[in-house]
N, C-alpha and C positions, 0 to 999 in steps of 0.2 A: 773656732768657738768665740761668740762674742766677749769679752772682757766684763768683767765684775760691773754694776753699777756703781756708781760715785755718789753716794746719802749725804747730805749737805742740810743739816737742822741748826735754824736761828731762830732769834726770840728769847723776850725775856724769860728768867727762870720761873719755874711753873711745879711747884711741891708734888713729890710723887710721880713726876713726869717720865723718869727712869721705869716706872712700872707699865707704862703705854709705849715709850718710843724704845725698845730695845731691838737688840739687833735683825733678831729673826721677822718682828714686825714692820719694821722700816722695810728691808729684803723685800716683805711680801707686798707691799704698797710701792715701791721702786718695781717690781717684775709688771705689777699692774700698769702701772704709766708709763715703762716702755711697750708694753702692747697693744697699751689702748690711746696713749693721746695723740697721735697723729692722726687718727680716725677721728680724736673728738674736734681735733681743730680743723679736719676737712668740714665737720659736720657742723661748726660754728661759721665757717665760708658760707655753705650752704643757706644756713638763716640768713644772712645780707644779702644773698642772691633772694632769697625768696619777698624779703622785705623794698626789695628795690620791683620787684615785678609787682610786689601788691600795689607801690607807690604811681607804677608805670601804667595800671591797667583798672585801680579801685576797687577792685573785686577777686575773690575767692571762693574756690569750689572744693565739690569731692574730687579726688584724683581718677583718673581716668583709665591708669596703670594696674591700679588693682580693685576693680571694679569684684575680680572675682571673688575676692578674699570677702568681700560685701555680702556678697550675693550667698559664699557658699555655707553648710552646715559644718559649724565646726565647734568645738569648744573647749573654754581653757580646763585645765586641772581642778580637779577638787580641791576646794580650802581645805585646811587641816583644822584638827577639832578647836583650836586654840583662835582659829579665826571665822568660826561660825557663824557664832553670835556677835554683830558688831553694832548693836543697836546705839550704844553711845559711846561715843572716841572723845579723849581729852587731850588737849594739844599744850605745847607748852618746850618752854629750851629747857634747857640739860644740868641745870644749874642744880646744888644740894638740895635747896630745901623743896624746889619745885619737883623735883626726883622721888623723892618721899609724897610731899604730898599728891600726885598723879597715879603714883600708885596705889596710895591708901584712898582712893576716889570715889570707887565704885563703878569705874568708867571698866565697859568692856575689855580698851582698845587706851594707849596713852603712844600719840603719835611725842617721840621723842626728837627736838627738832634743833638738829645744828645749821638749819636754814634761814629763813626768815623770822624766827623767833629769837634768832642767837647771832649778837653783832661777833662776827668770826676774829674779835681778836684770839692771840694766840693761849692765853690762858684758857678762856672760853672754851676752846674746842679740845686744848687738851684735859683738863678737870672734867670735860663732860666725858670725857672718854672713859676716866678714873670713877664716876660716878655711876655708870651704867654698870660698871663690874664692879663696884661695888653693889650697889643694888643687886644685882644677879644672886651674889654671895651671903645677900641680908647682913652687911653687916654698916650700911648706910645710914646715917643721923646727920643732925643739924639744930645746932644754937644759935636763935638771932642775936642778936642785939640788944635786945632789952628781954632776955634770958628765958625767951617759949622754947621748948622743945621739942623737935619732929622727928621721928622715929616710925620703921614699919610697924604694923600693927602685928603682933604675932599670931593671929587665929585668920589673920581676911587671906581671901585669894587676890592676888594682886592683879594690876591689869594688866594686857599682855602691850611687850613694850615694841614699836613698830617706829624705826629710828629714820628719821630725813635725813639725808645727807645733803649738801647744798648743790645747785646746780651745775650745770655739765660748763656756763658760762665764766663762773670763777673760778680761780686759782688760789693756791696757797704758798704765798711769797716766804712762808717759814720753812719750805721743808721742798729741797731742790734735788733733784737724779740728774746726775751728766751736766748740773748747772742750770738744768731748766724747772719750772714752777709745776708740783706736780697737780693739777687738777683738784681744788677741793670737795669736789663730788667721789673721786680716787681717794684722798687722804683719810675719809670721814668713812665713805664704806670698806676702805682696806684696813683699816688700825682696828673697827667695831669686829667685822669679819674676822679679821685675824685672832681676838681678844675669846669672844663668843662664839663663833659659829658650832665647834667644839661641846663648850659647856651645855651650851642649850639643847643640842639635839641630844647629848647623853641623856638627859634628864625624863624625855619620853611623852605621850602625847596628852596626858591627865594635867600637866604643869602646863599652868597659863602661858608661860612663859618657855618654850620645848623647841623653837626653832628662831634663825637671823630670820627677822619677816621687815621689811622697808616701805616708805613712802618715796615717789621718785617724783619732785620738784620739775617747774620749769620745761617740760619735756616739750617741742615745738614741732615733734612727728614722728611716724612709726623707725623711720632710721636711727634716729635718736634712741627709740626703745630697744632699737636691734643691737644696739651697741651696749646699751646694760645687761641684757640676756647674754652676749658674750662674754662680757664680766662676769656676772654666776656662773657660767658654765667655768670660764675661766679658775673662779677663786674655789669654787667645788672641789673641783679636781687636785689640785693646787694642795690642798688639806684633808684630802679625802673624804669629802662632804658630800654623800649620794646625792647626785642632779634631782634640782626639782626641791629640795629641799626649803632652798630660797623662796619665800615670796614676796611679789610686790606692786603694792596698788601704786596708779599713774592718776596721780594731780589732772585732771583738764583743765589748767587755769591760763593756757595760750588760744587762742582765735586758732591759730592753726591746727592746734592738734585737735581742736573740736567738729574738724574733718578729719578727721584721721583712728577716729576712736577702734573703729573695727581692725583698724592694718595695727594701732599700738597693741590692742589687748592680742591680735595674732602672733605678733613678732615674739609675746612674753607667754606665750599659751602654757608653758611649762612651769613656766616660775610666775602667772599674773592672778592678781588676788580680787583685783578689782581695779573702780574709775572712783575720783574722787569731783565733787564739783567745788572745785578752787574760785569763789566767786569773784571776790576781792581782787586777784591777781587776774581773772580774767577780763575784769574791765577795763584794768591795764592797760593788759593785751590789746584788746580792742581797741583802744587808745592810739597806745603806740604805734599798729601796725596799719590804723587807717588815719593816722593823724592831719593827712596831708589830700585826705580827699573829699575833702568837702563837709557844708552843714548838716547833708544825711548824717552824718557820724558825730556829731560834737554832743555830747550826754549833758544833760542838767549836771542839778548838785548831785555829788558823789549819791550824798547821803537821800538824794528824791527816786534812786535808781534800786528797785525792789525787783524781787524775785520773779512780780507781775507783769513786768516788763516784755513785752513778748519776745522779743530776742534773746530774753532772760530763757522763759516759761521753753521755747523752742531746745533752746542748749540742754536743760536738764529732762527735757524729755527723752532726745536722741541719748542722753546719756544714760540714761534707765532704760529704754529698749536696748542700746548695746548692750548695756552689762548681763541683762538678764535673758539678751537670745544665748549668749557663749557664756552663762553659766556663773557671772560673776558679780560679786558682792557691789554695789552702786551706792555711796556714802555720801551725804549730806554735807552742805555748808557750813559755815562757824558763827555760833554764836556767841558775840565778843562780848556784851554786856558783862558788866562786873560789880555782882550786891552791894549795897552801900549799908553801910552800917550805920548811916544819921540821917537818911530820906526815906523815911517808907513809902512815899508817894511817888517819889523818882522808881523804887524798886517796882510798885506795884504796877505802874502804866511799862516800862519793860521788858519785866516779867510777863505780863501779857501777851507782848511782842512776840515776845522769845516761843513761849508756848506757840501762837500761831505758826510760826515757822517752822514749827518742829512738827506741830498738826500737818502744816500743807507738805511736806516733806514725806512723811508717814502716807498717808494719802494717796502722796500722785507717785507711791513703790518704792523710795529711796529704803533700803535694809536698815540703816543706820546715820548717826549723823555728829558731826561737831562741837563740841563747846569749851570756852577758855577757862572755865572757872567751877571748882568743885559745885559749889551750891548750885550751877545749873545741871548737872547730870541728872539729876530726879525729874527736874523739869522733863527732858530730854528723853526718860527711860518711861518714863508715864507717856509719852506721845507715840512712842512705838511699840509701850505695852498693849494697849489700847487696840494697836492692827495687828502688831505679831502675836500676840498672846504668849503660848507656849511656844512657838515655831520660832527657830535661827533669823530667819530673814524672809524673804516674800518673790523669790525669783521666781517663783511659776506666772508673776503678776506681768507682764510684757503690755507696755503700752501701745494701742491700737494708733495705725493713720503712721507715716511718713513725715518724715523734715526735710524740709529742701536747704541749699545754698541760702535762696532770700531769705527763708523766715530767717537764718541765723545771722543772718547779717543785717536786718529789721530795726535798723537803732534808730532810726528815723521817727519810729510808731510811738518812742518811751517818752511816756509824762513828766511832767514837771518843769521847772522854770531853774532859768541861771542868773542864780540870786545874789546880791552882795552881801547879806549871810553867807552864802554858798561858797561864796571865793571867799571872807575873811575866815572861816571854816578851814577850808583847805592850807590858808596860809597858816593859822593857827595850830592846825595837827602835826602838816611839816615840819616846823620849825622845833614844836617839840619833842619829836620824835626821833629828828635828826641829831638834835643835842643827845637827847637821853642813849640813841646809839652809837655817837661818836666817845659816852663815857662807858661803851660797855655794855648798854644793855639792848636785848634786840625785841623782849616784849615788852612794851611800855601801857603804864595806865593812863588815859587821858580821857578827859571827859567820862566817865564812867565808863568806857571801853577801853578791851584792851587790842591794843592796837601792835600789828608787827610791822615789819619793812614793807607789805604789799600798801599797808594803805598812806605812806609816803609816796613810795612810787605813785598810786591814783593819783594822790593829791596833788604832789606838781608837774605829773603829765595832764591833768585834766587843767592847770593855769596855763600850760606852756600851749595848748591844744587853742585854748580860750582867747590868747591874744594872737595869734596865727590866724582866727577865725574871725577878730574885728565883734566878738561879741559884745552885744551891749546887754547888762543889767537892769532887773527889776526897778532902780533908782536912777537910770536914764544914761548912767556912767556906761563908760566904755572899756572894756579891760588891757589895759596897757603896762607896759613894765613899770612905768612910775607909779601906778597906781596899786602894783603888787609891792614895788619896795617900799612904799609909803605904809601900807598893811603891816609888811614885816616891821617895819623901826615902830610903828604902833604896838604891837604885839610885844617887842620887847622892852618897850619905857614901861609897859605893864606890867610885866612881868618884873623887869627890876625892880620898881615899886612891892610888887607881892613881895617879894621873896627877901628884899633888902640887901644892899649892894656887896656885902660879904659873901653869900651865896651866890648872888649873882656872879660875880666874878668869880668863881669857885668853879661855877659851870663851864661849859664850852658854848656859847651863847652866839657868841661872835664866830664861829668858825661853824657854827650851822647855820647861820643865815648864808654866809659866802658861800657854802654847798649847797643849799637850798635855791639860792639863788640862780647859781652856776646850773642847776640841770633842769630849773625851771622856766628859763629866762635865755639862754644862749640860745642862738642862733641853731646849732646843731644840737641834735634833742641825743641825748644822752642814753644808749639801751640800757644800762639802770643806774639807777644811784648808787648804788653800791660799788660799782665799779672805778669813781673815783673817790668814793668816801673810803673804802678799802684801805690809802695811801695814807689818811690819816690816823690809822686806828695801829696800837702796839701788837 
């Protein structure tokens, strides 16, 4: 008989925490990560293998292996009634008052997100834990600061709450079995799991809120999917949780698994909800995984890189004919804009934005789609009233014609220019994004969006891509490292000035340019920021 686990939790103290990390819960997330993480770190090998043969050969296809699974008639599970209708989903980390208000939103769907939206220090993820069950319980509030009060509304149906857990790539340095770091993809779905899975399914299929239903981050292939499906089966049984109970939509925001859509939604056919198109994180990807083969791949400004894009327009095409040959919900991108309450003029030409996207979205079959910010759900609920009418979703809509390999790999065809706006843009976003996650927080507002860890990541893989590439700029310059750190110490005398040198100093200022720097700038390109920003964070 193998010998008891050895539960090993550090980190600061964290109020309430005794009601998330007790004994039986710890057990249940310790049983999970002796069964699953030597799978996940063969399956994290795999990724370097695979990114060293993209690197070796420039190019990427459908697999070859399972052609059949393509080819054959199959399809996943029925949604359950609470995931029907998913015309607008709102996104957002786990925090009080954002908890409250996500669910008094009017948002179908409120992707709960201990991912990219939530820098994982260890309060963070354990208050979001205590916040979710709270919420469940309705007995959830929240007083700022300057003495507003947020509270459920007691007559609304709330929305149904669909929790990211963070990806299969990090760990969680707080909370160790046998002395090793347990997965915080493991920690974030075993403690929610353990807390809820129970409560919600008591509850029954009328309550929005009636079963664990998940977003799954970061996913790089169907093996990767196969290894979560064994974790639901896993944790089902575990707690006596009928199979299938579980649902879960897969993020496409890797280059990889955007070959791979038919074999992920197969591997999860029992527990899969749907595809999401993770834009932001997929240009990344793209990014990251062709960084090193040439000017076909080097993208304009982040910000020139539209949905119109044909390598764009290609991705979410394939991604709405999978979802809806096998039967499954296909959810739209984010729209990050965020109302301004003193520029009606900034609001108005955005607002426009936003509506077209959400038109062309509705349109070309997406069910449902995105947004960071209450005041855009109407937006967003008007653009799929519009085609869905009375009807859940639009799956019978299957789009006609085939994607091949090139179209998706087509980044050559995308418009736009690489501008020196474009780079002080990206040095700009970084820099303060980086701070505002290194004090804690993982959704940050900037420039009238809000912005999470994906579009860090862009911003200084798409620098780091820029001077590898010997780009030259609309202003004749050329992009080189001294010319990014010149940017940054620009960006920060500004900023000191703004803000005045109390605050400035108050911030972490200094210690996000050196990470910024560090994953923008080094010689070996770093698979994400977060992975040595991590080291900094309590």
């Amino acid at each position: 008989m193998a010998a008891a686990p050895v539960v090993t939790v550090s980190g600061p103290p964290v109020e309430r925490s005794a009601e998330v990390l007790t004994p039986d819960a710890l057990a249940f997330v310790a049983g999970l990560h002796r069964a699953f993480d030597p799978r996940r770190r063969e399956l994290l090998a795999l990724r370097r293998e695979r990114r060293a043969e993209i690197a070796r050969t420039g190019r990427l296809d459908f697999l070859p292996g399972t052609a059949d699974v393509r080819a054959g008639e199959w399809r996943v599970a029925g949604a359950p009634p609470a995931l029907q209708d998913r015309r607008v989903e709102i996104t957002g980390p786990t925090d009080r008052r954002m908890t409250v208000n996500a669910l008094n939103s009017g948002a179908r769907v409120w992707l709960a997100d201990f991912e990219d939206a939530t820098a994982p220090t260890w309060s963070n993820l354990v208050s979001g834990q205590l916040n979710l069950i709270d919420a469940f319980e309705r007995r959830i509030d929240f007083t700022a600061p300057g003495g507003k009060a947020y509270a459920l509304r007691p007559d609304a149906e709330l929305a149904t709450v669909v929790v990211r857990p963070r990806g299969w790539h990090l760990d969680e340095r707080h909370l160790l079995v046998d002395g090793e770091p347990v997965a915080g993809a493991l920690a974030d779905f075993g403690l929610y799991f353990f807390h809820n899975a129970a409560r919600l399914t008591a509850r029954g299929p009328a309550d929005p809120n009636s079963g664990p239903y998940f977003y799954l981050p970061k996913t790089e292939g169907h093996l990767e999917a196969r290894l979560w499906n064994d974790v639901f089966v896993h944790a089902q049984d575990a707690l006596g949780i009928p199979r299938g109970t579980v649902r879960a939509t897969v993020l496409i925001e890797t280059v990889t698994a955007a070959f791979e859509m038919d074999e992920i939604l197969y591997e999860l056919r029992e527990h899969a909800a749907g595809l999401n198109a993770g834009r932001w994180d997929y240009l990344f990807s793209v990014i990251k995984n062709f960084r090193d083969a040439g000017e076909r791949f080097v993208l304009p400004d982040r910000n020139a890189v539209t949905m119109d894009a044909p390598f764009m327009r290609a991705y979410t095409r394939l991604l709405v004919r999978t979802c809806h040959r096998r039967g499954a919900h296909a959810i739209g991108g984010m729209a990050a804009f965020i109302p301004s309450r003193r520029d009606p003029a900034v609001n108005e030409a955005a607002l426009a934005k936003v509506r077209a996207d959400k038109d062309r979205e509705a349109a070309g079959g997406f069910d449902g789609s995105w947004v960071a910010h209450p005041d855009l759900v109407p937006v967003c609920r008007d653009a799929f009233d519009a085609v869905l009418g009375g009807a859940p979703h639009q799956k019978q809509r299957i789009p006609e014609g085939g994607v091949t390999a090139a179209d998706l790999l087509d980044v050559a065809a995308t418009g736009g220019g690489r501008t020196a706006a474009g780079l002080r843009n990206a040095v700009a976003v970084g820099l303060r994004y980086t701070e505002a996650w290194l004090r804690g927080q993982g959704a940050v507002a900037i420039f009238n969006l809000m912005e999470d860890a994906a579009t860090a990541e862009i911003s200084r893989s798409q620098v780091w891509q820029w001077i590898r590439n010997g780009v030259v700029l609309d202003t004749g310059e050329k992009v080189e490292a001294e010319l990014v750190r010149r940017l940054a110490a620009e960006e920060l005398a500004g900023l000191r000035a703004e803000l005045g040198e109390e605050a400035y100093a108050a911030g972490r200022w200094e210690e996000a340019r050196a990470l910024f720097e560090q994953v923008a700038l080094a010689e070996d390109f770093a698979e994400f920021l977060t992975l040595p920003g991590y080291a900094l964070l309590d």
